[in-house]
N, C-alpha and C positions, 0 to 999 in steps of 0.2 A: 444410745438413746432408746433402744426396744427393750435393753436388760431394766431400763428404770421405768418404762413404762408397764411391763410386767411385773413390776417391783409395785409399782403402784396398787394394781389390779390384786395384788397378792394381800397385801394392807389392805383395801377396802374389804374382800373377802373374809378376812380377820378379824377387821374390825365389827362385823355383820355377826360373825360366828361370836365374838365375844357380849353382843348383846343377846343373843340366843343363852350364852352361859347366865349369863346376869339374871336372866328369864326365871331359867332353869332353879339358878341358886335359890330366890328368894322365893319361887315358889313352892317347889315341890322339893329342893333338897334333898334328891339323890346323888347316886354314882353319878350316872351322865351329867349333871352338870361340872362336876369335879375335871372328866372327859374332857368337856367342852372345852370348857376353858382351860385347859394345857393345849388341846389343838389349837384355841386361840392366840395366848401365846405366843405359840413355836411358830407360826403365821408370821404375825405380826412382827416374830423378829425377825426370818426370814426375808420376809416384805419391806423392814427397814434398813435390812441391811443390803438391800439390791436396789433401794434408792441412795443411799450414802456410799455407797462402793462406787469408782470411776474406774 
């Protein structure tokens, strides 16, 4: 139960970062957003894969 609840925490995180990317992209369109969102991502799957894992 704690691994999915930090699995959860991990996703929201990610989810957070990838609108940060979103931001980033359509604004200003640099590197860091490129950044961003691969940290976002890699989160995210991380994040889904420690709620789907038993």
């Amino acid at each position: 139960m704690a691994k999915r609840k930090l699995g959860l925490k991990i996703l929201a995180v990610g989810i957070v970062i990838l609108l940060v990317a979103l931001l980033l992209l359509f604004n200003t369109n640099s590197i860091w957003a490129l950044v961003t969102l691969g940290a976002s991502i890699l989160l995210n799957a991380i994040g889904l894969t420690m709620v789907i894992a038993k």
